[in-house]
N, C-alpha and C positions, 0 to 999 in steps of 0.2 A: 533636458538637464545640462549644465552648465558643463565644459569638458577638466581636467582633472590638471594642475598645475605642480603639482608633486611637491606642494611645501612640507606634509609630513611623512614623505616616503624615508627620511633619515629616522625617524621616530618609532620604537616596538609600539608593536600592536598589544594594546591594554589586554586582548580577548585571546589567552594560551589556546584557547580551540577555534579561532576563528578559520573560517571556511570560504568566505566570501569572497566572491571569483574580481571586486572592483575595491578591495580593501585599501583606503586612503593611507595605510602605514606598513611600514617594513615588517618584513618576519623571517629577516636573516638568521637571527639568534634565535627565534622560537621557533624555526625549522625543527630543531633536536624533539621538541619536546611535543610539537605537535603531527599527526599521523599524516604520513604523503600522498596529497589521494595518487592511486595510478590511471597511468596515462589513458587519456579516453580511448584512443585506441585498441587498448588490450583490452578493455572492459566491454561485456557486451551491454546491449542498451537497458538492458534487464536490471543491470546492477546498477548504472551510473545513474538510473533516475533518480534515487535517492537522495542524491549527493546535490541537485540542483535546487538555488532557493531563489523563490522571487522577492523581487526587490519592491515592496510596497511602500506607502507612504509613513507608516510606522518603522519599517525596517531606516528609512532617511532620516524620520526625528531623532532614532536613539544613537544613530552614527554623530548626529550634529550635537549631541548632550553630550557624549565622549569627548568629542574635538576642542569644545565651549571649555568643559573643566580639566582639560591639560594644557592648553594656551594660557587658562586664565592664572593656576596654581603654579604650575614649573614643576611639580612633585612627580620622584620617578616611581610614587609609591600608588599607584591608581588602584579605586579598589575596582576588584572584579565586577561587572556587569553582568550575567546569565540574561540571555531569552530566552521567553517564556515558550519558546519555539523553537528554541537549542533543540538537537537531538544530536548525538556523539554518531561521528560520522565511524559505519563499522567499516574494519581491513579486509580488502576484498581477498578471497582464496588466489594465490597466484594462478591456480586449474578450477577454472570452472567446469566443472559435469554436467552434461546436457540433462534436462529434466527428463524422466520416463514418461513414455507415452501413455496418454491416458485412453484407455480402450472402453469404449461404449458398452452397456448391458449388453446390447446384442441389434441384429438390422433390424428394420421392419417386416414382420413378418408380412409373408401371402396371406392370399385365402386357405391354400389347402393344407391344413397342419402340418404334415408329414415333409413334403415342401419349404413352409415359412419357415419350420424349427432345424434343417438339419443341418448341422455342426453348431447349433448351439448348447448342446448340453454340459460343454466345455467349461463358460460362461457366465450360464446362468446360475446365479444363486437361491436356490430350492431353497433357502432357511426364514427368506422374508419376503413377502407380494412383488411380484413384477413392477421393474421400471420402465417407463416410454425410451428409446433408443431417441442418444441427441440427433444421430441424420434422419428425423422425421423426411419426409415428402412435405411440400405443401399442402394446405387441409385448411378447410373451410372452417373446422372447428379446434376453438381456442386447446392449446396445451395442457390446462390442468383439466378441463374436464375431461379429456381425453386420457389422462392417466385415473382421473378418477371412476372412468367407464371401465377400464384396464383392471383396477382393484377388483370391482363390484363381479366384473365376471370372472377373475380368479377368486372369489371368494366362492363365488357355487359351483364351480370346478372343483376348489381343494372337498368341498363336501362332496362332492358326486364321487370322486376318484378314490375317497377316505380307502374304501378294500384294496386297491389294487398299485396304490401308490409305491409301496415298495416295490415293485417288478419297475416302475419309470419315473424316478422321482421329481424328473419336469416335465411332466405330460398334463401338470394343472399348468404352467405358464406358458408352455407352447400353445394346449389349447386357448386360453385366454389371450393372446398374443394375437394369434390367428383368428379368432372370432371377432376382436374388438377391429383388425386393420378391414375385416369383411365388410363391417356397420360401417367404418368409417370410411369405405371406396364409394356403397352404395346409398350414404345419406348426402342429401343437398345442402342442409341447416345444420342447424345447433339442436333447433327445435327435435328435429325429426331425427338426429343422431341420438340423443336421449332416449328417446321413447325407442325406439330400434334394442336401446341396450337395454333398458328395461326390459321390454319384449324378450329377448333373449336370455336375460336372466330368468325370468320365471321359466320360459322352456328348458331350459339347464336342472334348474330345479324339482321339476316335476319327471328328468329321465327315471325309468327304473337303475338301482346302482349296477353297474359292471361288476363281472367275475371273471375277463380278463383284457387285452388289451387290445384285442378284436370284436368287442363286445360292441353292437350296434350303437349304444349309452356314448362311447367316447368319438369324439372332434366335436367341430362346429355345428350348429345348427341343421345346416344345410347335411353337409354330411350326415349329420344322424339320422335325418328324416330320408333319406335317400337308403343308407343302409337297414332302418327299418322296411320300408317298404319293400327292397330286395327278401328281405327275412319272410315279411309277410307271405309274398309272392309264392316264393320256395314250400312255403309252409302249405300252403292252398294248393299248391301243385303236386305234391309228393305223394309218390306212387306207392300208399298201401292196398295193401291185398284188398282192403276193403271196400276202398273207391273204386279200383279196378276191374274186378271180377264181374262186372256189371259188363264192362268190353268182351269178355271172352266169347270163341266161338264154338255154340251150341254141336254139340256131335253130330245130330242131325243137320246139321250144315253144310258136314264136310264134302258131301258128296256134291252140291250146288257150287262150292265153293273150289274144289276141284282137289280137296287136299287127300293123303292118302290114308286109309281108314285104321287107327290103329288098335283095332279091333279083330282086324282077319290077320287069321292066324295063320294061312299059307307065307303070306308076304315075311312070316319069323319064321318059316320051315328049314331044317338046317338040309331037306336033303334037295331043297331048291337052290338056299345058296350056292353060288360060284361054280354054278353048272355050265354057264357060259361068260365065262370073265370079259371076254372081246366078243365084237363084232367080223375080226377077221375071217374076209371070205363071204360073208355077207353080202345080201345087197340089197341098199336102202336108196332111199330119195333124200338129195341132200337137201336141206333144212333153212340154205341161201338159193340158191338160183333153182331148187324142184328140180330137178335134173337125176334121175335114178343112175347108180355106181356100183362097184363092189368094194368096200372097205380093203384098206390097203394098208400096210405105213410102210412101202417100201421106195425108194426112188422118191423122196419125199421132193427135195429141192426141184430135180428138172419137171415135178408133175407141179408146179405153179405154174397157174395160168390156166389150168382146168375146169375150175371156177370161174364167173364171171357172175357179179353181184350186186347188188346197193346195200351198204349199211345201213342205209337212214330209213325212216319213216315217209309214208306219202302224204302228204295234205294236199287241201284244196284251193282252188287260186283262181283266179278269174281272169283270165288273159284275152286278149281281143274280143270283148263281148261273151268269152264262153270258160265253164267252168270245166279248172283240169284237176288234176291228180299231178303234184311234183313231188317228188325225192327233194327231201332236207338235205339230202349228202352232196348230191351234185349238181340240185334244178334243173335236174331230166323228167322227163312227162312217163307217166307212169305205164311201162312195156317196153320202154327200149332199154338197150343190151345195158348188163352192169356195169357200174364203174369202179368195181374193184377187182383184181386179179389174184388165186388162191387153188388153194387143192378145196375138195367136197368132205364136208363134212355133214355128220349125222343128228340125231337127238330122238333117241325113245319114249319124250316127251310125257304124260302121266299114265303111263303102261308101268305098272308099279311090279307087276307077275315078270314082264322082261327086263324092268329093275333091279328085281331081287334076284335073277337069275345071274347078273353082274356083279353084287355086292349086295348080301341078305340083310332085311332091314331087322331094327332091335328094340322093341322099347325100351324107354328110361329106367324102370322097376329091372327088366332083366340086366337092363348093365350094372345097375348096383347092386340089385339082390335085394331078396324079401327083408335082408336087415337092415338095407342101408349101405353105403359106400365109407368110403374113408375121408369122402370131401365133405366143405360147408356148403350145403344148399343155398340159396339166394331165394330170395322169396318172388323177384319181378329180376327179368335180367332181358339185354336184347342182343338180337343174334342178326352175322351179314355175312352172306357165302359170295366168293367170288367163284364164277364156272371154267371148265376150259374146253376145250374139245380132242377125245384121245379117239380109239379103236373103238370103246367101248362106249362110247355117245358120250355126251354132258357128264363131267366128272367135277368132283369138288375141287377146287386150288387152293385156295386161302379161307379161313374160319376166321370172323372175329366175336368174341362175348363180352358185353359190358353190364357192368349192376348199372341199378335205378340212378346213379349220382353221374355215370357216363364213362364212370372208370374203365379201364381196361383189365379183365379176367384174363381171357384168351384169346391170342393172336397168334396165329399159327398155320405154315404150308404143309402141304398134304404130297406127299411122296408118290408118284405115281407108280402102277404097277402092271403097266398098259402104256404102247408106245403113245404118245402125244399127238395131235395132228396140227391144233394151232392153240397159239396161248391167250386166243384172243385177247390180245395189249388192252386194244381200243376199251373197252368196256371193264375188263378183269383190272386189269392197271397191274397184271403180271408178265415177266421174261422169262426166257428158259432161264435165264442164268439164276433168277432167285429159285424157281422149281428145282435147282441143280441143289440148291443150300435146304432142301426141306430133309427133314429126318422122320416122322411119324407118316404109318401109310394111313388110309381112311379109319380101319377100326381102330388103330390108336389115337387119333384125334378125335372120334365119338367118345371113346374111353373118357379122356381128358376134359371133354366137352360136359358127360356127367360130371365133375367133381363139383361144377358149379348149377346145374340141371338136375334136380330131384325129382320123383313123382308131382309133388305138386308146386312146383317154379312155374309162375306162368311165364309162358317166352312171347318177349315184343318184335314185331318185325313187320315189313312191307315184303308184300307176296311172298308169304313165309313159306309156302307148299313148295315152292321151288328149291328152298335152304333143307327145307326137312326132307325132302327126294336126295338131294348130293350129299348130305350128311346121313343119308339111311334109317333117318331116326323118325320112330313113331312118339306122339305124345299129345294128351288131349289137353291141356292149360295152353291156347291161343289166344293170342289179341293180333290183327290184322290190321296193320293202320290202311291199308287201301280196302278193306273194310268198314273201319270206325269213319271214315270221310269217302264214302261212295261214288262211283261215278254217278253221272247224272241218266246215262242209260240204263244202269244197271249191271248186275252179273251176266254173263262174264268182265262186261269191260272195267278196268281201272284206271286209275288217276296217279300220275306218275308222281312220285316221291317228291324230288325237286320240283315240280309245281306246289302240292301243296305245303310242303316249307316254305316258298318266297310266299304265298298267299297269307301263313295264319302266323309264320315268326317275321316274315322280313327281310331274308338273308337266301341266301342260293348257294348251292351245294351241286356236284357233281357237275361245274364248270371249268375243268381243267380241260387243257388241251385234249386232241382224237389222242394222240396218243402215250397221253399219262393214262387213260379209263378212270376209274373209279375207286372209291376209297370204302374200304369193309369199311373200319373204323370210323367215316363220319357218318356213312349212313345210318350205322346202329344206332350212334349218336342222336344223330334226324328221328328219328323212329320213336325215340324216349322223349323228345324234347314237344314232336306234336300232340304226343298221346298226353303231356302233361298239360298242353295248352285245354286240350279238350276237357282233362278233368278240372283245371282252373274254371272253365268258361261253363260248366255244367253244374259247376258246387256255389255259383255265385248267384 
């Protein structure tokens, strides 16, 4: 285009609202009447777009039809021209205000509900179907049907959740939200992202409804068939009287079995009891190195080292061609000197007559009485004594009772009344210092131990004969899990706890260091949990 020689720059511009940033005529005096744009600079780009007009070839013919009939007339009387593209240019605010931020429905959710939705309940609006959040992720499948997969499974959400909607009134979006981003992590296609949703719409649909918000029915797919199954499981395993009773051990047993009979009536004689509380002055055969003594508890500290011992078991091993015997404690061959150093300790061992002569034993029926006690029976509860060694041989330390769920009833130390000899750590996984903090002696923790032990409670346990000698308590409702899972030689020998836990659950227990010992409370635990697998694996 030709450049511009200013012959009508003396001349008004015909157009009172002309705008036109190359206008061939003056507009000194329509200055007043027309609006000033402001300076670009102060305008941000936002507003100044507006105000720019392109210069087409129609916008050059109607400039040169203007110029043609004011050259040609002289009249200062031109009439008005409008374009049909005019638009009145608006005055911009001298303060612009930054627009608000426009915040997304909400991120993309996870997989795992509880995860994808939290902090968004903020956010979301519960009044109309979930939207797709704008920072999708990349995704192989197109936008709207992915909102439209997004609808379909909150629409069988908001029906599944109908009961319980009020306690969480985005628990249909969240789930939906997280179900849909689940299908769309694990489909490839289009194709098979579809059918994925389908798929799980109908599973959604066929949940039975929830009654609360723990209810197996609520999250995703996935989730739901998982916490089914847990239900199932739980359900199949659960320890009533009626499944179990099948485990318990025949009274004619007890004698093979090695337990104490709680049938004779000497061992409940009150003029046996506590005839001989200690062993002081005695002399026994100590119980680690065979070594005969006389029971002492005096000079305790400087008589360590009187002892000489092996903790551990001996197994077999095959060393230059020949088969030995070694100590797990210190992989010494089995006859030489021990490798621990200690004072001699005792055990009366199933001598239940020089048991009761230390602490008389009681049945269940007599501690609560022909009417009943004051506690709730439990109908399956399981029991774990930790021992220790006093004056008077193997004495109870710690009691733990848990019901059928694993809870804890009773945990509880046992006051001694008998000087102590050792707390055996290693094993007990007790100090003197907690022995120092016990309050109840033995018959108040048998006491206590009925509240939850009735006549007929069966009691669960691994080598229970040995819990019911230090707790003094007679009672015929047994289950033995080193019983119900037998050694393979037979009685006497058994099979050690923590073997068969890593065997039939998976997991190991009583692997703490020598000297933490042992845990009542997880063995009890262990003890409920194998006897459950068994009734799983027997009802199926």
């Amino acid at each position: 285009m030709f450049s511009n020689l200013g012959l009508l720059s003396s001349s008004r511009c015909p157009d009172p609202s002309c705008g036109r940033p190359r206008c061939f005529f003056s507009h000194a005096e329509a200055s007043s009447s027309r609006t000033t744009p402001t300076p670009t600079t102060d305008i941000p780009s936002t507003i100044r777009q507006p105000v720019k007009r392109r210069a087409d070839d129609n916008e050059d013919e109607r400039i040169r039809g203007i110029v043609k009939r004011v050259t040609s007339n002289g009249s200062s009387e031109i009439k008005k021209i409008s374009s049909p593209r005019k638009k009145e240019i608006p005055t911009p605010k001298p303060a612009i205000e930054k627009p608000p931020e426009r915040h997304s429905t909400t991120s993309l959710p996870a997989t795992n509900t509880s995860s994808a939705t939290k902090g968004l309940s903020s956010v979301i609006n519960t009044s109309r179907p979930p939207i797709l959040p704008i920072n999708l992720k990349p995704s192989p499948h197109p936008r709207p049907d992915r909102q439209k997969g997004l609808n379909t499974l909150y629409t069988q959400y908001a029906k599944l959740y109908a009961p319980i909607l009020h306690l969480s009134p985005d628990l249909a979006h969240n789930s939906a939200f997280a179900q849909e981003a689940e299908t769309a992590t694990v489909s490839s296609n289009v194709r098979i992202y579809k059918t994925a949703i389908h798929q799980a719409a109908v599973s959604i649909s066929r949940r039975p409804p929830p009654n609360s918000i723990n209810h197996p029915s609520v999250g995703t797919v996935k989730e739901s068939r998982i916490a089914f199954e847990i239900a199932e499981k739980e359900k199949a395993s659960k320890l009533s009287r009626e499944k179990i009773e099948k485990y318990c051990l025949p009274l004619d047993h007890f004698e093979n079995w090695r337990y104490p009979n709680p049938n004779d009536l000497i061992l409940v004689d009150s003029n046996i009891s506590h005839s001989k509380p200690d062993g002081e002055g005695e002399e026994h055969i100590c119980s680690r190195c065979k070594v005969s003594f006389i029971v002492s508890s005096k000079n305790l500290e400087n008589r360590i080292g009187e002892c000489k011992f092996h903790y551990g078991k001996t197994i077999p091993e095959r060393i230059e061609g020949k088969r030995k015997w070694i100590y797990t404690c210190c992989a010494k061959e089995r006859g030489e000197q021990g490798c621990q150093d200690f004072i001699h300790v005792f055990s009366n061992g199933d001598d239940d007559l020089k048991l009761a002569e230390r602490v008389g034993f009681k049945t269940v029926k007599d501690i609560v009485g022909e009417k009943g006690g004051l506690g709730k029976y439990n109908n399956v509860v399981a029991m774990d004594c930790e021992m220790i060694h006093t004056t008077a041989g193997i004495s109870l330390g710690r009691v733990t009772i848990v019901d059928e769920n694993g809870e804890i009833l009773l945990d509880e130390l046992v006051r001694q009344t008998v000087p102590v000899l050792d707390v055996n750590t290693r094993f007990s996984g007790l100090t003197n210092d907690d022995l120092d903090k016990a309050i109840m002696d033995l018959p108040a923790v048998r006491a206590a131990a009925c509240m939850f032990i009735g006549p007929d409670t069966i009691i669960v346990g691994h080598g229970l004969e040995n819990d019911l000698r230090a707790l003094r308590l007679l009672h015929t409702k047994i289950i033995d899990t080193a019983i119900v899972f037998p050694h393979d030689k037979g009685p006497p020998f058994r099979r050690a706890l923590r073997d068969i836990v890593k065997e039939k659950l998976g997991y190991f227990i009583q692997d703490r260091t020598s000297d933490l010992g042992h845990s009542s409370a997880v063995d009890a635990k262990s003890t409920l949990d194998v006897l459950k697998w068994k009734v799983r694996e027997d009802n199926e």
